[in-house]
C-alpha positions in Angstrom: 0.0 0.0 0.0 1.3 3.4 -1.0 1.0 6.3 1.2 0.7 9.4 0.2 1.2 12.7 2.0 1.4 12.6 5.5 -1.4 14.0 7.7 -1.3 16.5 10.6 -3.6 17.1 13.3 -4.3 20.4 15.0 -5.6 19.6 18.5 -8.1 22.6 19.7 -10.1 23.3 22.5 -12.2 25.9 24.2 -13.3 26.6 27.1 -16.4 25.4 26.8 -15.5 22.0 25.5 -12.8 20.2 27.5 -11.4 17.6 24.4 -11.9 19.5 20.9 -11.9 18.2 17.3 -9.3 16.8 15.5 -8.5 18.5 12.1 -6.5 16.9 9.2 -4.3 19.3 7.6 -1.6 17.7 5.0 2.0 19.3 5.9 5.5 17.4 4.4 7.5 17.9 8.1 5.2 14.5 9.5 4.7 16.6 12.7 1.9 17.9 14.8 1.2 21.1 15.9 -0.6 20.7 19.3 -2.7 24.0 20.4 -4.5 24.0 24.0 -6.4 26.5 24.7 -7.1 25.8 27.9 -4.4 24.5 28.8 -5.6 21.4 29.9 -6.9 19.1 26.7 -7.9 15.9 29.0 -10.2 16.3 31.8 -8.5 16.3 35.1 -8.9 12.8 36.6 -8.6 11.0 40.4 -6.8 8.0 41.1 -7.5 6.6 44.9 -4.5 3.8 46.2 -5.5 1.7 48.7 -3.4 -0.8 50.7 -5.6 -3.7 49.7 -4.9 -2.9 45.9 -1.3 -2.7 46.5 -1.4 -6.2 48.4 -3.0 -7.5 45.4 -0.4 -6.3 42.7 2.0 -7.4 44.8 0.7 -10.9 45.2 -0.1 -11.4 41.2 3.4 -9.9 40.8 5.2 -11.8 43.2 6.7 -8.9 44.6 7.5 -8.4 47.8 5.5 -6.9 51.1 5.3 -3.3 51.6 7.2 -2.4 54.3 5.8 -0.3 57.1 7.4 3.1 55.3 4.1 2.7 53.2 5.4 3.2 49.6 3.4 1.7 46.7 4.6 -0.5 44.2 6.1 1.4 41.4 3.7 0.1 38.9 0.7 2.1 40.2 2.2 4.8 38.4 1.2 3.3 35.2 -2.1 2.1 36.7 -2.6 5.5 38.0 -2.0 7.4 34.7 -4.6 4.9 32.2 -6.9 4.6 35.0 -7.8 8.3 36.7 -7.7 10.1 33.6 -10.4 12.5 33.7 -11.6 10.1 30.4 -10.1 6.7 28.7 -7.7 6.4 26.1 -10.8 4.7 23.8 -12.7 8.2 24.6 -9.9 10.2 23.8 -8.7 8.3 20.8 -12.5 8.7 19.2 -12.4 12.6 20.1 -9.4 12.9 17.8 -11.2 10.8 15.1 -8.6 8.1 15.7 -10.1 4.1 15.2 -9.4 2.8 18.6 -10.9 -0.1 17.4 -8.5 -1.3 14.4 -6.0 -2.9 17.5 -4.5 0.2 19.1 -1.1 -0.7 21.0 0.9 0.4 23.4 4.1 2.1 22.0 6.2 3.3 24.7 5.7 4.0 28.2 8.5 6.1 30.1 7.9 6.8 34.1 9.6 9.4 35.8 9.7 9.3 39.5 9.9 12.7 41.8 9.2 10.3 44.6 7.7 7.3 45.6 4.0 7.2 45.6 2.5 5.7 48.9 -1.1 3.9 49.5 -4.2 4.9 51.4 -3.7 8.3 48.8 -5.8 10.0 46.5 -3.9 11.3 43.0 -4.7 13.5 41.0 -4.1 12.8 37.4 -3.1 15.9 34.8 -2.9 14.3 31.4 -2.1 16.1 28.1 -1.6 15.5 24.7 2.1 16.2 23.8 1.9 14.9 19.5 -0.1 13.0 17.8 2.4 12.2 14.5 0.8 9.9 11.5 3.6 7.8 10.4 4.3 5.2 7.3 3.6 1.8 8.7 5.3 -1.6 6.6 2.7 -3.7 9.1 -0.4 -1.0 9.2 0.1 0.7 6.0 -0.3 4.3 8.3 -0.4 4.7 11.7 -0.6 7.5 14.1 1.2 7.5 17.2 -0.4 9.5 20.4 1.8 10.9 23.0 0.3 11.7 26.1 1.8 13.0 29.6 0.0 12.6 33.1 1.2 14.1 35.7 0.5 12.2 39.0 -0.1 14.6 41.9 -1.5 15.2 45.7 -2.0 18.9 45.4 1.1 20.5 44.4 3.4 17.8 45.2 4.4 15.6 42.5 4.9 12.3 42.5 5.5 11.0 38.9 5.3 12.1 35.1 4.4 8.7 32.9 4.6 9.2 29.2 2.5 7.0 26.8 2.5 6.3 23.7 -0.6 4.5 21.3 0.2 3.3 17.9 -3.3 3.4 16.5 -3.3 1.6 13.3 -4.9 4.3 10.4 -8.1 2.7 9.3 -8.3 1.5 5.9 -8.6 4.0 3.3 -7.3 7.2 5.3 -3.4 6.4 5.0 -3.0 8.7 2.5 
């Protein structure tokens, strides 16, 4: 399959609409201009850690016991940022006209620690799109990869940055 000029979205919002449109606009860079307007395209979200669900991932993981210091395993980082976005990445995906549904993947995932999150918390999780780039694919025939940040927070104090990224196959037809 041949692919023709790359496509670029423009992400927008207002303030009366939290997640905005997606628009196609052909550019030859294969980059994405990303414009919030609100500064905040994703909904802020909650995440609540309890010590019974950090018991459990530790069991299934075979990690071992907290200790009495009360830090979470580091993998609720992760689980924080996919599940207390203010929406889900299928929601998200359909709001920028991407087809969730063709077998989106996980690309990347980078987690930076400012500290170690600890149970019996509630986070609050700041996500924001960072690029959405439609790429070539040899397996896909186009794809579009969908950076987003989430900040994991109590307050002002910050606990971790995680950094995902989709690869959302294009759906057949609109590669070009």
């Amino acid at each position: 399959m041949r692919v023709g000029k790359p496509s670029i979205f423009i992400w927008e919002a207002t303030a009366d609409e939290t997640v905005g449109k997606a628009q196609d606009v052909n550019r030859a860079d294969n980059r994405v201009t990303v414009q919030n307007h609100i500064g905040q395209a994703i909904p802020e979200g909650e995440y609540r850690l309890s010590q019974a669900m950090d018991d459990a991932l530790r069991a299934a993981s075979g990690a071992l016991p907290r200790g009495s210091d009360g830090l979470a395993h580091p993998a609720f980082a992760f689980v924080a940022a996919l599940g207390g976005m203010g929406l889900d990445i299928k929601t998200v995906c359909a709001r920028l006209g991407l087809p969730f549904d063709t077998g989106a993947v996980l690309g990347r995932c980078r987690i930076a620690f400012d500290r170690p999150m600890l149970v019996d918390h509630a986070y609050g999780v700041h996500a924001r799109i960072v690029s959405l780039i439609r790429k070539s694919s040899r397996r896909f025939g186009g794809a579009d990869h969908l950076c987003l940040a989430t900040d994991i927070r109590v307050g002002t104090t910050h606990f971790a940055t995680v950094e995902l990224t989709m690869i959302v196959p294009v759906a057949s037809g609109t590669a070009e």
